[in-house]
N, C-alpha and C positions, 0 to 999 in steps of 0.2 A: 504494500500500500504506500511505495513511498512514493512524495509529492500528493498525497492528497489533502494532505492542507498543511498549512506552515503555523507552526508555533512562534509564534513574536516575542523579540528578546523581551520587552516591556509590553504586557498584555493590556488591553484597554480597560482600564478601571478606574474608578473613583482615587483623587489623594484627599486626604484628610486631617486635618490638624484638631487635637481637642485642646481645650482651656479653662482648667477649672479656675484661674486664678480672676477671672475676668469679671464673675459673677457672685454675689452669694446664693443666690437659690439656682436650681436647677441643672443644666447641662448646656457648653458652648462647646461648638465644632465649626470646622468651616471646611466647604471641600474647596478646591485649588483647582482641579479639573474634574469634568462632566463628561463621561462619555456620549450620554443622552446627547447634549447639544453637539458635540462633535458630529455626531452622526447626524442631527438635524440640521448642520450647518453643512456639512457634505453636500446631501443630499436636497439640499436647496427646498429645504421643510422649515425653515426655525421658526414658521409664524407659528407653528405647532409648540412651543415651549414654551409660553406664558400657561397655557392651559396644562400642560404636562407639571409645569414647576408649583401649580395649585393645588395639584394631590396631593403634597406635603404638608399643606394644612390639616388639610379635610381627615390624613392620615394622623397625625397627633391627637387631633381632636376628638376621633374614634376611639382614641387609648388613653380620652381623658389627662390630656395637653395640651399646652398653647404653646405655640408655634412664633418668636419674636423674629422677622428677618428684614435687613435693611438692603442687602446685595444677592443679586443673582448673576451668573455669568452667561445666561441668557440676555441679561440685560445689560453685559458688558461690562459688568464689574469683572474683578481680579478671585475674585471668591465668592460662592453662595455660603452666609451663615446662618446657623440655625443655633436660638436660644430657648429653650424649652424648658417651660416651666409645668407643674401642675394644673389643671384647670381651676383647681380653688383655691390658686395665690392670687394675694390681691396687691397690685402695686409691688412686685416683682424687683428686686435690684442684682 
């Protein structure tokens, strides 16, 4: 089977950075690269990642979390972060 498909020295994945010093309640991460938009920017689709990058909400919030984000790299920021706190913190720092 050889050549039927190539193993890439750096696989397409997410990087990720976490931060606990950033916050006191909850969890900070940031990813650095997206594959998602990679391939949505290929493939000449990105108007498709506003709506892809919204199931992020919708997904915390199903596991009873909020979802703090100020950067997406669909929107050309350098990083998407995501600050997640409980649903029932109030005023969150």
């Amino acid at each position: 089977m050889r050549g039927f498909f190539t193993i890439l020295p750096n696989p397409v994945n997410w990087v990720v950075r976490f931060d606990e010093t950033l916050h006191q309640e909850g969890s900070y991460y940031c990813f650095t690269r997206c594959p998602i938009c990679e391939f949505c920017r290929r493939e000449g689709i990105s108007e498709l990642m506003p709506a892809l990058c919204s199931t992020d909400e919708v997904m915390f919030r199903l596991q009873h979390g909020k979802l703090y984000r100020e950067h997406t790299i669909a929107n050309g920021d350098g990083i998407c972060d995501y600050w997640i706190v409980g649903d029932q913190a109030n005023n969150p720092s």
